[in-house]
MARVO-24574 format. One record per residue (C-alpha): residue in three letters; x, y, z. Coordinates in steps of 0.2 Angstrom, whole numbers, plus 5000, padded with zeros to 4 digits. Layout:
<recs>
ALAXYZ;...
</recs>
This chain:
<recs>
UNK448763855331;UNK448163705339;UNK446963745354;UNK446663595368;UNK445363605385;UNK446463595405;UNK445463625419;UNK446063725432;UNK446663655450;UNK446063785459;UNK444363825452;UNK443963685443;UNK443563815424;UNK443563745411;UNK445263845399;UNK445663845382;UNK447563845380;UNK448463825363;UNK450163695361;UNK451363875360;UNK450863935376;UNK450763805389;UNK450763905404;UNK449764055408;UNK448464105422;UNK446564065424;UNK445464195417;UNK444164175431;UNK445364145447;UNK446964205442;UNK447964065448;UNK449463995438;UNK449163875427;UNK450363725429;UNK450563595419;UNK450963415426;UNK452463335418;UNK451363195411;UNK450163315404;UNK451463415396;UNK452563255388;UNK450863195380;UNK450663385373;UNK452263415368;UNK452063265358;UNK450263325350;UNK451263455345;UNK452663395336;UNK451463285328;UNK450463425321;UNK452063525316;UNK452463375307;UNK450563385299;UNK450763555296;UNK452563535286;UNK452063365274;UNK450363485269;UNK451563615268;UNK452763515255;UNK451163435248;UNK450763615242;UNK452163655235;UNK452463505227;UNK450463525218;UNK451063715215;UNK452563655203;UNK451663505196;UNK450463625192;UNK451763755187;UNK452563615176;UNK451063565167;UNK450563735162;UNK452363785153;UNK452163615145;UNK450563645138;UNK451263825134;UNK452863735123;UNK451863625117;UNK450563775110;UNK451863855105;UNK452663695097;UNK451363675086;UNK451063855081;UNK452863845073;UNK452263695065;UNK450563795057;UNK450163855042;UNK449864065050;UNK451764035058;UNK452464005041;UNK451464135033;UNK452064245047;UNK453864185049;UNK454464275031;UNK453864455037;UNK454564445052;UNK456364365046;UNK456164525036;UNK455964655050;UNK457164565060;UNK458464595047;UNK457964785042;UNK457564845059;UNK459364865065;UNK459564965046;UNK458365075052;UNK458765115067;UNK460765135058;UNK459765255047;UNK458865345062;UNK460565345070;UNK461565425055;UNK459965565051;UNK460265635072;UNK462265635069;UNK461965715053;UNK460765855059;UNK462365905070;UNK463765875058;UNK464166045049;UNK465466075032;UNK466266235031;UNK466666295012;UNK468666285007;UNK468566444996;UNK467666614994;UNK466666654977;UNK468166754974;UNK469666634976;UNK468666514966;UNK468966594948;UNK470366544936;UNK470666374947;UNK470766194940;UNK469266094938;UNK469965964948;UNK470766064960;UNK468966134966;UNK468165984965;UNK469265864976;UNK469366014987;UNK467666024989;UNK467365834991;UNK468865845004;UNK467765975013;UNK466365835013;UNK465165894999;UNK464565774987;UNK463365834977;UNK464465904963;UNK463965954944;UNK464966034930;UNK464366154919;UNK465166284907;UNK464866474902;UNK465466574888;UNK465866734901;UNK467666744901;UNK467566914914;UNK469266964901;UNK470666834910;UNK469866654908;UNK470666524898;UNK469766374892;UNK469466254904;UNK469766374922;UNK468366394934;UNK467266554929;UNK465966504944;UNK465266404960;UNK463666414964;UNK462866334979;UNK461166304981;UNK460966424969;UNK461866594975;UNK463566634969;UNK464066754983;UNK464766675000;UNK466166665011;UNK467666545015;UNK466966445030;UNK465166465028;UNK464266315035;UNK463266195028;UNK462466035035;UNK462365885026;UNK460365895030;UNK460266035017;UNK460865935002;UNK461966064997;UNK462066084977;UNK463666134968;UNK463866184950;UNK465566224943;UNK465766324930;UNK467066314916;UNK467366444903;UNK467166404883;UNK466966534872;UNK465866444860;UNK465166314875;UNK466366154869;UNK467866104876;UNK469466034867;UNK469465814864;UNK471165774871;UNK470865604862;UNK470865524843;UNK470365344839;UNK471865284836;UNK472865364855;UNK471165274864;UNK471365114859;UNK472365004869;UNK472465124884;UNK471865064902;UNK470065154904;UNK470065204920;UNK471265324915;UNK470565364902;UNK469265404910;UNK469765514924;UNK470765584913;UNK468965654900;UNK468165664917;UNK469465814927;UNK469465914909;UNK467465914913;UNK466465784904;UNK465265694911;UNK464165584902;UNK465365434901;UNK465065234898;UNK465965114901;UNK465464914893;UNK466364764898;UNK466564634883;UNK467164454886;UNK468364394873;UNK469564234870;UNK471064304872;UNK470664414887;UNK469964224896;UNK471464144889;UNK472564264896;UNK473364304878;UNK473064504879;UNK472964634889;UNK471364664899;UNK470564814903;UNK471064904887;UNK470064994877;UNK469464904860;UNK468265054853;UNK467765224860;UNK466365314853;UNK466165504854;UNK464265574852;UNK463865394843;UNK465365414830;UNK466765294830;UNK467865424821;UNK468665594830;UNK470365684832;UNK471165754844;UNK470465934847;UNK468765894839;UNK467566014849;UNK466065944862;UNK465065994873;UNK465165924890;UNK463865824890;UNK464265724874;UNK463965574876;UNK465565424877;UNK465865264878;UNK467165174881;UNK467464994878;UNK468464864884;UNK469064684888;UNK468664614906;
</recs>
């Protein structure tokens, strides 16, 4: 606010006006306070002129502000520039590429541990509807239920109506007394065993060296593995006929039975024994 001297007409006082307010009444004899047309042209121009001050100092400002503004990000880009460029950025680059690409992992892992502290499976039989059954119909239904961690076993108690090979017992987590729909969460690492009778705890072969060889091994293999074995090997070999096309690949070329070469059909192991089966890629 830019303030200028007038005297008054009437008294002769010295007032102090300011270019906004050109008009007004003398503090000592109260008269109005006119302004004479030649007065108020030259004061109308002092005060365009100092608006006209005011807005370059105003843009001055601003433009120094942004000059200044402009000056710090570039020395900031240019910090940072060279950083990327240090030694301590590539020595820190490596870690932090690695957390970059476990963190969303993690928090798919944190993610999957809430939803599983909520998700419940119910068991698909009784202890009771479970003896006599197929090995393989209890396990698929029990994996269909959700549960994975699955183990075969075998017992010599028949309880009097077992054959060979049905289910004589389920334990889970241990305890062989529960109820169809008994719930589990998958937090609790349910454990099941299954069962099968044998009265002398070894189970029929169902294959001699000479009905192996030749056959595709996955069936072979699912086929040793839902009468209840479960220590099976499988070894890929390489030949010329199976890279030259000129046989049949995947096929069995040698199976060996606890380490021996040579079985028959019926031969007695437990379930455990170990097999491997080999065969052409």
């Amino acid at each position: 606010m830019q303030m200028f001297e007038y005297k008054c007409k009437n008294c002769g006082a010295t007032l102090q006006l300011d270019l906004d307010h050109l008009q007004g009444y003398c503090q000592h004899c109260g008269s109005a306070v006119m302004i004479e047309s030649a007065t108020l042209s030259k004061l109308m121009m002092e005060r365009e002129k100092t608006k006209q001050i005011k807005m370059q100092h105003d843009h001055e400002e601003r433009m120094f502000d942004k000059r200044i503004e402009a000056e710090r990000k570039a020395k900031r880009a240019e910090g940072i520039k060279s950083f990327l460029h240090s030694d301590i950025a590539k020595f820190l680059m490596l870690p932090l590429i690695v957390i970059l690409c476990v963190s969303p992992m993690i928090i798919l892992e944190i993610i999957f541990s809430v939803q599983s502290a909520f998700v419940t499976y119910e068991l698909p039989f009784s202890d009771e509807e479970i003896m006599g059954k197929k090995l393989e119909v209890v396990k698929e239904t029990f994996r269909d239920a959700g549960f994975r961690n699955i183990s075969i076993d075998s017992t010599t108690n028949s309880y009097g109506i077992l054959a060979e090979g049905q289910v004589a017992e389920v334990t889970i987590n241990g305890k062989n007394a529960y109820k169809k729909g008994d719930k589990y969460k998958k937090n609790d690492k349910v454990k099941i065993v299954i069962s099968l009778y044998s009265p002398d705890g070894k189970f029929s072969f169902p294959y001699s060296k000479d009905t192996a060889i030749g056959q595709e091994y996955r069936d072979v293999k699912s086929n040793l593995e839902s009468l209840g074995f479960n220590n099976i090997q499988t070894v890929e070999k390489s030949s010329v006929a199976s890279f030259l096309s000129l046989g049949p690949t995947d096929a069995i070329t040698k199976m060996l039975v606890n380490g021996n070469e040579e079985f028959k059909i019926g031969d007695r192991y437990p379930l455990d024994v170990s097999i491997v089966l080999e065969y052409y890629d």
